[in-house]
PDB file of N, CA, C and O in Angstrom:
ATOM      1  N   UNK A   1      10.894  -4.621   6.672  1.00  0.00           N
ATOM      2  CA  UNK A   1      10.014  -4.659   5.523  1.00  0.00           C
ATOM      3  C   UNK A   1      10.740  -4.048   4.334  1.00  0.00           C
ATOM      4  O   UNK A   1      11.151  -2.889   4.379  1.00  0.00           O
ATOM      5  N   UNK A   2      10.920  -4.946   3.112  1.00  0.00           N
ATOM      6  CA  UNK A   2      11.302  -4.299   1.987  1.00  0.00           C
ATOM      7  C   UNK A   2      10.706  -2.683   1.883  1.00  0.00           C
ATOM      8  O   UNK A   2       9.636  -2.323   2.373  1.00  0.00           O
ATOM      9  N   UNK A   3      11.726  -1.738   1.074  1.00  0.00           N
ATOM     10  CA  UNK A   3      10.729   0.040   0.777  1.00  0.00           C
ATOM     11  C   UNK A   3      10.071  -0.798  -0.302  1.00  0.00           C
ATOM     12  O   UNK A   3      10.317  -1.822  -0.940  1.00  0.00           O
ATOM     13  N   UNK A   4       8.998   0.236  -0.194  1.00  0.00           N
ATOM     14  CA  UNK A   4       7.928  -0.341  -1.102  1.00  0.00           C
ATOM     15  C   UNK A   4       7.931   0.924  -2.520  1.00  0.00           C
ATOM     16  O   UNK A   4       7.160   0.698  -3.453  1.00  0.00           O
ATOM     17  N   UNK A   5       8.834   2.208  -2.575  1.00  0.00           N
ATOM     18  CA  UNK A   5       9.177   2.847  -3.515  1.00  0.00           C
ATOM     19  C   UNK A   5       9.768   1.869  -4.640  1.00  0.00           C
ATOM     20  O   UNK A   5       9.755   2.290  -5.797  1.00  0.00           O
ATOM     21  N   UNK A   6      10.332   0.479  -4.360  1.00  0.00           N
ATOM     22  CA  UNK A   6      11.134   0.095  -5.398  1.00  0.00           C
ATOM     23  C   UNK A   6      10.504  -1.075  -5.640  1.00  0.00           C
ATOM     24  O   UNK A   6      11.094  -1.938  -6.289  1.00  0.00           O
ATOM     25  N   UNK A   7       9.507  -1.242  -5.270  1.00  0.00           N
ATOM     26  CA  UNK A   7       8.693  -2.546  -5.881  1.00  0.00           C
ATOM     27  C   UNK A   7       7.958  -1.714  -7.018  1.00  0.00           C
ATOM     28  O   UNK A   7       7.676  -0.517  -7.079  1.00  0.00           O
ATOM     29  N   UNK A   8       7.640  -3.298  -8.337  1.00  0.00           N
ATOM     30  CA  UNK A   8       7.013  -2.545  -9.483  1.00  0.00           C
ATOM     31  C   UNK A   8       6.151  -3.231  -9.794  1.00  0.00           C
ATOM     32  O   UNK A   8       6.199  -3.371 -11.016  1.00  0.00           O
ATOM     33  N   UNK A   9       4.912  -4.057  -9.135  1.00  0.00           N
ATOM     34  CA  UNK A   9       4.095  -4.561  -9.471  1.00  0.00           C
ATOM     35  C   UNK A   9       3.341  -5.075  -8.004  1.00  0.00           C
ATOM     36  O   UNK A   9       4.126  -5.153  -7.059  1.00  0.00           O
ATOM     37  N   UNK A  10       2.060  -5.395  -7.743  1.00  0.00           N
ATOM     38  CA  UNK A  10       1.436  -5.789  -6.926  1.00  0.00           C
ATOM     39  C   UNK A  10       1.628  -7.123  -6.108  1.00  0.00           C
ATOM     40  O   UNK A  10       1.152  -7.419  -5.012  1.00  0.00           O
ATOM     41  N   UNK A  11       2.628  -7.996  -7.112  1.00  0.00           N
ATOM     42  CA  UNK A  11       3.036  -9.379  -7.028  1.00  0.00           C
ATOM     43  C   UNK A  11       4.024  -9.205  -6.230  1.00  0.00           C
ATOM     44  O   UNK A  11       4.121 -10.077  -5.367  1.00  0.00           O
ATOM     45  N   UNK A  12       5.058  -8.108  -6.204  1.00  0.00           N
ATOM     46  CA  UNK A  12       5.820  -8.106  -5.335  1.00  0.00           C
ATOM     47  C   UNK A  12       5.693  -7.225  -4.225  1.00  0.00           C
ATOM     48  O   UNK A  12       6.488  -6.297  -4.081  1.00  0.00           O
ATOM     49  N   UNK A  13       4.600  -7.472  -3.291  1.00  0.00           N
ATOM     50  CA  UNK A  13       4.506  -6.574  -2.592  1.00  0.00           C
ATOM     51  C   UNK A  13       4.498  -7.601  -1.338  1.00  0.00           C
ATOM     52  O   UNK A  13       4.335  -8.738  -1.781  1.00  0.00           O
ATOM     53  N   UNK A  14       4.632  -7.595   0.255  1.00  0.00           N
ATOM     54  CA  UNK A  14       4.325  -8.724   0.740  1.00  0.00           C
ATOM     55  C   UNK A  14       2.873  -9.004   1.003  1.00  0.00           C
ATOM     56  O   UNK A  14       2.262  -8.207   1.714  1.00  0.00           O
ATOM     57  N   UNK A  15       2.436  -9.744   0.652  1.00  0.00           N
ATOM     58  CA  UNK A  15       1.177 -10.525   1.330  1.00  0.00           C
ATOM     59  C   UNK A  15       0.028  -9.814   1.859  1.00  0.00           C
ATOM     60  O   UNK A  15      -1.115  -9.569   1.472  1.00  0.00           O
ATOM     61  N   UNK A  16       0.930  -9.505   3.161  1.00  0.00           N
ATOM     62  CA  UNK A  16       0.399  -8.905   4.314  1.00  0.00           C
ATOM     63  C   UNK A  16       0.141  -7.197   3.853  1.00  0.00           C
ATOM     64  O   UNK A  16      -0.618  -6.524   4.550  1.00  0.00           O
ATOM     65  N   UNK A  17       0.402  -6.961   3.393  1.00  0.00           N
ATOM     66  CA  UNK A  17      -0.002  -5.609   2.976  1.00  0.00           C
ATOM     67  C   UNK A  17      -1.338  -5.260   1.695  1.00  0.00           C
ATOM     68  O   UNK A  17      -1.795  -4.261   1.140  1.00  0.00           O
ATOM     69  N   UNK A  18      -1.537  -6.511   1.676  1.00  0.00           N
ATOM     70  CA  UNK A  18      -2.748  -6.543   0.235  1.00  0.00           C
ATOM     71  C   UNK A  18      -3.890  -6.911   0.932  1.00  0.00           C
ATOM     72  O   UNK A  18      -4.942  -6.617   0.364  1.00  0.00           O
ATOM     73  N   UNK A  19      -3.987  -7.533   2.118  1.00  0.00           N
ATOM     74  CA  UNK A  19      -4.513  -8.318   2.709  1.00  0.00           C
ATOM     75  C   UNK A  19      -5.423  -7.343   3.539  1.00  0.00           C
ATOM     76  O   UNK A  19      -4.935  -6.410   4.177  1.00  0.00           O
ATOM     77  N   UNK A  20      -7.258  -7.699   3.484  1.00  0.00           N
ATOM     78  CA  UNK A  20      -8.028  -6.861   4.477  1.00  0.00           C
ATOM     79  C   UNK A  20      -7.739  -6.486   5.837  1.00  0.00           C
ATOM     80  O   UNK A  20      -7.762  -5.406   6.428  1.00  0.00           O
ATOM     81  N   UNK A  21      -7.361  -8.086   6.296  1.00  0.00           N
ATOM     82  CA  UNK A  21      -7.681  -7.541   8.322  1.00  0.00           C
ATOM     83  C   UNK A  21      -5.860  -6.482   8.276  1.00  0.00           C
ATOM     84  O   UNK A  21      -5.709  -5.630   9.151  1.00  0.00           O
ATOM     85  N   UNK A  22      -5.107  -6.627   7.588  1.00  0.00           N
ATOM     86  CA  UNK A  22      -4.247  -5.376   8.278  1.00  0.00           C
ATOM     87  C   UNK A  22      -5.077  -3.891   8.150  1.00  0.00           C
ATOM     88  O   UNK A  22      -5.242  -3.121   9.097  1.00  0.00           O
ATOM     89  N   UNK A  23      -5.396  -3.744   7.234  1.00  0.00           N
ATOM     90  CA  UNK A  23      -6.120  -2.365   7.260  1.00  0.00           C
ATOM     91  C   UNK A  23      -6.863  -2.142   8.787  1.00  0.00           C
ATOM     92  O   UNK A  23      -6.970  -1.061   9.365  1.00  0.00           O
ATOM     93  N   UNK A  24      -7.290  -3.316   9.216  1.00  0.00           N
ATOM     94  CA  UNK A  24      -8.603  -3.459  10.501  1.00  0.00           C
ATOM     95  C   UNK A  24      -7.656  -3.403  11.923  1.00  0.00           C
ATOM     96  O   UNK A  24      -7.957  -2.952  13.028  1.00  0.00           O
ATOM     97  N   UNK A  25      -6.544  -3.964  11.510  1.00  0.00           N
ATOM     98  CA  UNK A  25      -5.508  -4.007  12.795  1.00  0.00           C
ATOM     99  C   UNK A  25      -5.043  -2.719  12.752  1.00  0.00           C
ATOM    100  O   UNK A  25      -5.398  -2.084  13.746  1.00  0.00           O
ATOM    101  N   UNK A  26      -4.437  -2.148  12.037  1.00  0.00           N
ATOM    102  CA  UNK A  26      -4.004  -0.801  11.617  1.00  0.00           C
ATOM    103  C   UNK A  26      -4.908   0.281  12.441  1.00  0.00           C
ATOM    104  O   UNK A  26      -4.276   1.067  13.147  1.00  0.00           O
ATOM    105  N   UNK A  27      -6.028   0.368  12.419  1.00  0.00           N
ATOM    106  CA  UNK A  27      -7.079   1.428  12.414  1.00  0.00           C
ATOM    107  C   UNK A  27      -7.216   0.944  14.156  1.00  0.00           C
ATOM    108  O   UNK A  27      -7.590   1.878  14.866  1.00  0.00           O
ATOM    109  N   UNK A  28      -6.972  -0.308  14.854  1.00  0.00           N
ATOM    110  CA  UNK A  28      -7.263  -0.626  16.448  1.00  0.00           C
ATOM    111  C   UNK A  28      -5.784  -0.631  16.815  1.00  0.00           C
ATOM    112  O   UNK A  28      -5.488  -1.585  17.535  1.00  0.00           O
ATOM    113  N   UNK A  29      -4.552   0.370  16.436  1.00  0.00           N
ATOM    114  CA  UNK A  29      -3.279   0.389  17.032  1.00  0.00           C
ATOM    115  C   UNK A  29      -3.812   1.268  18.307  1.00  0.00           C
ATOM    116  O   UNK A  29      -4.534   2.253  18.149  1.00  0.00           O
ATOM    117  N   UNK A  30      -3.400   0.831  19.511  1.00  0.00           N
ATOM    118  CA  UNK A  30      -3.249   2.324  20.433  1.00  0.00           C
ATOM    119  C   UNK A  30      -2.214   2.998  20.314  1.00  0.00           C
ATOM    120  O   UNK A  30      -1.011   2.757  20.414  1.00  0.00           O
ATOM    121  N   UNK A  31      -3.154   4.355  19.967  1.00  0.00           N
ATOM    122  CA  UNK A  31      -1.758   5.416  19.501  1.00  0.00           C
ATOM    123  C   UNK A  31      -2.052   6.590  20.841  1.00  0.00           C
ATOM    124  O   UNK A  31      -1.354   7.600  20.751  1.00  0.00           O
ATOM    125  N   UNK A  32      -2.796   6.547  21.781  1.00  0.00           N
ATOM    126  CA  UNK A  32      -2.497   7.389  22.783  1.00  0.00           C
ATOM    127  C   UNK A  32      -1.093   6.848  23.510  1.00  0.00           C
ATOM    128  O   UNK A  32      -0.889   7.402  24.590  1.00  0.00           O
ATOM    129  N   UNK A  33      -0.233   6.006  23.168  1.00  0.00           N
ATOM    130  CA  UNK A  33       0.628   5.789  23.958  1.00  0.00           C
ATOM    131  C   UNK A  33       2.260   6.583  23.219  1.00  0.00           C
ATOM    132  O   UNK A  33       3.343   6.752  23.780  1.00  0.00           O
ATOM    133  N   UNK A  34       1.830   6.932  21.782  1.00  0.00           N
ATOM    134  CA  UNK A  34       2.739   7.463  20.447  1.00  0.00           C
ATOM    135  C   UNK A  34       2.795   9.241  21.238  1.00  0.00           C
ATOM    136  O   UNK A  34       1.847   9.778  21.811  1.00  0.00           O
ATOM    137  N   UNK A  35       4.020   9.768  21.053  1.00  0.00           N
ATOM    138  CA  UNK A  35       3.981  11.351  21.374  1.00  0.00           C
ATOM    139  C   UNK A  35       3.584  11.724  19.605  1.00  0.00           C
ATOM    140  O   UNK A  35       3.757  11.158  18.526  1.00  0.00           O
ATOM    141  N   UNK A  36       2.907  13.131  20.134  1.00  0.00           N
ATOM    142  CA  UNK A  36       2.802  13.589  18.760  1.00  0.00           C
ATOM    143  C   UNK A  36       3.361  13.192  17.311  1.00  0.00           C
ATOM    144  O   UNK A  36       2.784  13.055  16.233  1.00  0.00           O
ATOM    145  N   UNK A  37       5.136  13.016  17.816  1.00  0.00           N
ATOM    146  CA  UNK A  37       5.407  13.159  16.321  1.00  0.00           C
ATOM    147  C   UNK A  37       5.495  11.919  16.027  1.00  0.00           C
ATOM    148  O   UNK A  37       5.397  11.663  14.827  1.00  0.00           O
ATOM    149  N   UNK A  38       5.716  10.695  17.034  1.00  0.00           N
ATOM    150  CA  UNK A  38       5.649   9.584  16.606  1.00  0.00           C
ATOM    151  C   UNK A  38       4.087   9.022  15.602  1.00  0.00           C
ATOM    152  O   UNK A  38       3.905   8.294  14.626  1.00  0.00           O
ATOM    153  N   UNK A  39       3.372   9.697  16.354  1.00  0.00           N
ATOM    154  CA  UNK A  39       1.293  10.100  15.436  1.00  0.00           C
ATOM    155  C   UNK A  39       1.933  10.111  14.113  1.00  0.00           C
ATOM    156  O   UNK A  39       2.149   9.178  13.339  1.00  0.00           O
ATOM    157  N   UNK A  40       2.210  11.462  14.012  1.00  0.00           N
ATOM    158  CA  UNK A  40       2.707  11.897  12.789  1.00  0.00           C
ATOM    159  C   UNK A  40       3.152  10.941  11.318  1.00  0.00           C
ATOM    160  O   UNK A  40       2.786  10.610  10.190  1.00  0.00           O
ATOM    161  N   UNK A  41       4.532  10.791  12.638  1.00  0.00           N
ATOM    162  CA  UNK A  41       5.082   9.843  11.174  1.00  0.00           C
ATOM    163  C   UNK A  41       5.100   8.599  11.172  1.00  0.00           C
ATOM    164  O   UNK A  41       5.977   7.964  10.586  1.00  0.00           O
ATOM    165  N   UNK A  42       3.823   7.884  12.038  1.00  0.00           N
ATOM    166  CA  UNK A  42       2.901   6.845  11.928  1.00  0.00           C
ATOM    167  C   UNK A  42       1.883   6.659  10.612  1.00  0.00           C
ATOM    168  O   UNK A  42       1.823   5.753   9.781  1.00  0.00           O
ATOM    169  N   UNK A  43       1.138   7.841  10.759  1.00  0.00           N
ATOM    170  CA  UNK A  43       0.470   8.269   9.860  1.00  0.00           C
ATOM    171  C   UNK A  43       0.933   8.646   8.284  1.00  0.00           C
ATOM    172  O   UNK A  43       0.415   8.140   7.289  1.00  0.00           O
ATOM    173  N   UNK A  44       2.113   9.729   8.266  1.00  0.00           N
ATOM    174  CA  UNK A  44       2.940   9.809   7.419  1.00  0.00           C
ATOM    175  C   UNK A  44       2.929   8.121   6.643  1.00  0.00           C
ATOM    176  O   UNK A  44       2.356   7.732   5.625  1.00  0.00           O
ATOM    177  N   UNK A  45       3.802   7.405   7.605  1.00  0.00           N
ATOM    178  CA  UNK A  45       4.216   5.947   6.541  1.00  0.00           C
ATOM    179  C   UNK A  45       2.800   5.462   5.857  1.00  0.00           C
ATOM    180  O   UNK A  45       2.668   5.369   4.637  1.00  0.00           O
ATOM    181  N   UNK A  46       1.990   5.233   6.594  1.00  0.00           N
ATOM    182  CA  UNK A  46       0.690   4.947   6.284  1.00  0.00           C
ATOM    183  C   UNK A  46       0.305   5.464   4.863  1.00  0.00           C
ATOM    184  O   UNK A  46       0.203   4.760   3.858  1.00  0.00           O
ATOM    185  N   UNK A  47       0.141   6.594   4.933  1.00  0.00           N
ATOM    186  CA  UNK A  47      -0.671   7.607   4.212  1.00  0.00           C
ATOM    187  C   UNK A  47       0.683   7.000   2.655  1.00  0.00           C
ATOM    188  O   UNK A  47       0.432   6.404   1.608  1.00  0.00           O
ATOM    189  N   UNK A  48       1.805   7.431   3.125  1.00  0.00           N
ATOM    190  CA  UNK A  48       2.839   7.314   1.933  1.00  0.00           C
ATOM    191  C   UNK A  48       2.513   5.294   1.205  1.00  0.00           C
ATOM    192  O   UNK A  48       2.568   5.021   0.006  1.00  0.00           O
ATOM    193  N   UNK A  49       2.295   4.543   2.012  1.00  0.00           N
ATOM    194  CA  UNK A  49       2.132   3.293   1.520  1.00  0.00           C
ATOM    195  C   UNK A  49       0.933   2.920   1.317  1.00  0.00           C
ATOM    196  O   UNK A  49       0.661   1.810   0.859  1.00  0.00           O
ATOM    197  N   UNK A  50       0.103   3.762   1.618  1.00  0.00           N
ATOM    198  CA  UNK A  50      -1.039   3.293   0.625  1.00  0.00           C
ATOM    199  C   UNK A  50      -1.143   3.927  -0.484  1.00  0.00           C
ATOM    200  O   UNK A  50      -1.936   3.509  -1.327  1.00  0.00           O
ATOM    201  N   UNK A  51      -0.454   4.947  -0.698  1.00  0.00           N
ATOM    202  CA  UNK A  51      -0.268   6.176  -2.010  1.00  0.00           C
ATOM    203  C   UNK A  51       0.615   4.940  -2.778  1.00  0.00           C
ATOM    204  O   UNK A  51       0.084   4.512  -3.802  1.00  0.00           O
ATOM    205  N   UNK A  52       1.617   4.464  -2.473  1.00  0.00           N
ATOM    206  CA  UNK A  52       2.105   3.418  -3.195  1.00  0.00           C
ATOM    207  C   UNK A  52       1.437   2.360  -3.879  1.00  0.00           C
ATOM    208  O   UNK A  52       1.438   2.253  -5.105  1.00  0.00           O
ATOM    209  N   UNK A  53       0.774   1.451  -2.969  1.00  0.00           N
ATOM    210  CA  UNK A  53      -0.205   0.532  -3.176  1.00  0.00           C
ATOM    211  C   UNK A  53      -1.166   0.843  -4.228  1.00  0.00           C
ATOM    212  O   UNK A  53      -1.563   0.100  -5.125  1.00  0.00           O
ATOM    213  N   UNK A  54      -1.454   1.954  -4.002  1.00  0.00           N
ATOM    214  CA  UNK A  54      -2.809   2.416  -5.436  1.00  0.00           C
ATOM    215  C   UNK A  54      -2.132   3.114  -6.654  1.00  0.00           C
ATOM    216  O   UNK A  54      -2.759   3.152  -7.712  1.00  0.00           O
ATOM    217  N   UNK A  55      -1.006   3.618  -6.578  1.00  0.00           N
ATOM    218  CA  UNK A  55      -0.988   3.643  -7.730  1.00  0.00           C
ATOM    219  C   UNK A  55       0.046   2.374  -8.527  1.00  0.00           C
ATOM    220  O   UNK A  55       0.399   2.445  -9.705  1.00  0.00           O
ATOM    221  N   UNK A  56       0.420   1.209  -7.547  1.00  0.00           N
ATOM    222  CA  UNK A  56       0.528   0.336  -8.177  1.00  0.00           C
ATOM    223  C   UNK A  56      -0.534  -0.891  -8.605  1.00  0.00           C
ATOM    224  O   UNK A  56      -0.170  -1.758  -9.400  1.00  0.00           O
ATOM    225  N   UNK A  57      -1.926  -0.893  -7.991  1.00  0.00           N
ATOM    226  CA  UNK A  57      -2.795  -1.479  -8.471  1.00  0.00           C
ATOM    227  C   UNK A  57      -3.627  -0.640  -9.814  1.00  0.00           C
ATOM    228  O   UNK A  57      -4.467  -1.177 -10.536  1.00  0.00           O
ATOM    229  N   UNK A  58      -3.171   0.746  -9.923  1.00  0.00           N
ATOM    230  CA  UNK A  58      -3.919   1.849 -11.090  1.00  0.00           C
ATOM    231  C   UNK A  58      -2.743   1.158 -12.421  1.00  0.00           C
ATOM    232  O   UNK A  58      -3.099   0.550 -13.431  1.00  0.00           O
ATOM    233  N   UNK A  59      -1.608   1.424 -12.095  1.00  0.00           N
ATOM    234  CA  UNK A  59      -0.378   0.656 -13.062  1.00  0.00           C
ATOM    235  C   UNK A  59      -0.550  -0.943 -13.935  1.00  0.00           C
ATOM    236  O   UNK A  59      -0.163  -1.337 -15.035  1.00  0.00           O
ATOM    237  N   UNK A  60      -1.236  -1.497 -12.947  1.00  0.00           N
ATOM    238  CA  UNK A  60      -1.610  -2.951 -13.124  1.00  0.00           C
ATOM    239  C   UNK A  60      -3.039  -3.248 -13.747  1.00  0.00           C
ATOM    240  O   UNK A  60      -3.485  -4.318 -14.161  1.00  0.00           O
ATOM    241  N   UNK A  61      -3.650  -1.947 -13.693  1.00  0.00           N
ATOM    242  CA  UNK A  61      -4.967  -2.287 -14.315  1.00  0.00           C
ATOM    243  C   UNK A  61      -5.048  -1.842 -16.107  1.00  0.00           C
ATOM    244  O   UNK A  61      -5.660  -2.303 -17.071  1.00  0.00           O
ATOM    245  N   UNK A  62      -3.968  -0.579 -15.878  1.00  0.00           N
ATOM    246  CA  UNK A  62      -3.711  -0.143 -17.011  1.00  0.00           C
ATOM    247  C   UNK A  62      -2.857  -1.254 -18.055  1.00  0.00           C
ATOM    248  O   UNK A  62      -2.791  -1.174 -19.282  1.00  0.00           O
ATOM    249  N   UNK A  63      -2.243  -2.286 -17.184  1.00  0.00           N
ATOM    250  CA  UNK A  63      -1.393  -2.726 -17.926  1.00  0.00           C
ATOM    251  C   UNK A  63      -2.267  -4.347 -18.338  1.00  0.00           C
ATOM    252  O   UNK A  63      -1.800  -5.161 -19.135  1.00  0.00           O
ATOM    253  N   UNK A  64      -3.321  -4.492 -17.740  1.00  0.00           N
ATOM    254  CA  UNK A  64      -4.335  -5.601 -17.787  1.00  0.00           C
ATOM    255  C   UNK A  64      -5.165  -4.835 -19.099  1.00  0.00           C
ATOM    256  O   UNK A  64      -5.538  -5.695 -19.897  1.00  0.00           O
ATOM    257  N   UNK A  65      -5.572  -3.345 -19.549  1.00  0.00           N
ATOM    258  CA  UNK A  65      -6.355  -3.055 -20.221  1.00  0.00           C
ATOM    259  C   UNK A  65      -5.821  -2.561 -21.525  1.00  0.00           C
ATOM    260  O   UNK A  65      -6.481  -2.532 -22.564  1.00  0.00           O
ATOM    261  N   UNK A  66      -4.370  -2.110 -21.380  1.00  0.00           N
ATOM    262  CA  UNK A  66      -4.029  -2.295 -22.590  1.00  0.00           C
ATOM    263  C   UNK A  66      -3.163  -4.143 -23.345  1.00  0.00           C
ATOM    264  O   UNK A  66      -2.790  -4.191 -24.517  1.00  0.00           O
ATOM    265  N   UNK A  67      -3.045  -5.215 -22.522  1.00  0.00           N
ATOM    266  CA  UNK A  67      -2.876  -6.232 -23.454  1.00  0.00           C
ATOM    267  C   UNK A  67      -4.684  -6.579 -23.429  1.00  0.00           C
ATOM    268  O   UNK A  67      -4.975  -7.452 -24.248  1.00  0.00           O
ATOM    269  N   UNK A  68      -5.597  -6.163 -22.822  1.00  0.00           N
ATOM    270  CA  UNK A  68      -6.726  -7.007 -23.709  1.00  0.00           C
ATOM    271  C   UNK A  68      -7.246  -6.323 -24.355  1.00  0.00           C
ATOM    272  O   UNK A  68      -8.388  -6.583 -24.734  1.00  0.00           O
ATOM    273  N   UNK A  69      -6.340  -4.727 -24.872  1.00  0.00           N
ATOM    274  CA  UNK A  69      -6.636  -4.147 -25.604  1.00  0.00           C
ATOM    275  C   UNK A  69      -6.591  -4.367 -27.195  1.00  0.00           C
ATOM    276  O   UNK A  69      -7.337  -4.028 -28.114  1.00  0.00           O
ATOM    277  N   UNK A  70      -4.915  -5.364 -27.083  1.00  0.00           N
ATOM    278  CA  UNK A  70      -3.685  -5.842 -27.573  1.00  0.00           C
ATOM    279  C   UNK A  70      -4.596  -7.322 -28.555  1.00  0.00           C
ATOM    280  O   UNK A  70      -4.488  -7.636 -29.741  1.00  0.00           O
ATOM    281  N   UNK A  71      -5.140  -7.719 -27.842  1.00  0.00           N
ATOM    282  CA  UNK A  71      -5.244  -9.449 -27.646  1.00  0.00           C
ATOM    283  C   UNK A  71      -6.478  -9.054 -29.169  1.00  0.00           C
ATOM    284  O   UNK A  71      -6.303  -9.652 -30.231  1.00  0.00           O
ATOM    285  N   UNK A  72      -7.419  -8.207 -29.047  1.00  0.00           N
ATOM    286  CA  UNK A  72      -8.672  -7.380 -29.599  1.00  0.00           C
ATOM    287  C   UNK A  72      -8.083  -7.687 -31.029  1.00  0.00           C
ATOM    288  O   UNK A  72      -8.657  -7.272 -32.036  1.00  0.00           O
TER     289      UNK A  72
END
């Protein structure tokens, strides 16, 4: 999977990561089979790529509200 630190817009993100049922697959992984730290930095990536994801859809809204700010 491309890092998602160096993508700069929502368009380039893949697909599959914008998309509802992964969130739903995500949440039914069996993780009793993960040792602790594998939990961890399961969770870790998680937690770090959706921190990505939102503040590149917060970036994209800002940038939708200042051209129809623009357009005004």
């Amino acid at each position: 999977m491309k890092n998602l630190e160096h993508i700069k817009g929502l368009d380039e993100l893949p697909k599959i990561l914008i998309e509802d049922w992964i969130e739903q697959a995500i949440k039914k992984v069996d993780k009793s089979q993960m040792t602790p730290e594998q939990r961890m930095h399961d969770e870790m990536m998680l937690a770090k790529n959706a921190s990505i994801i939102e503040i590149l859809k917060e970036k994209e809204k800002k940038q939708i509200a200042t051209k129809t700010a623009k357009d005004f």
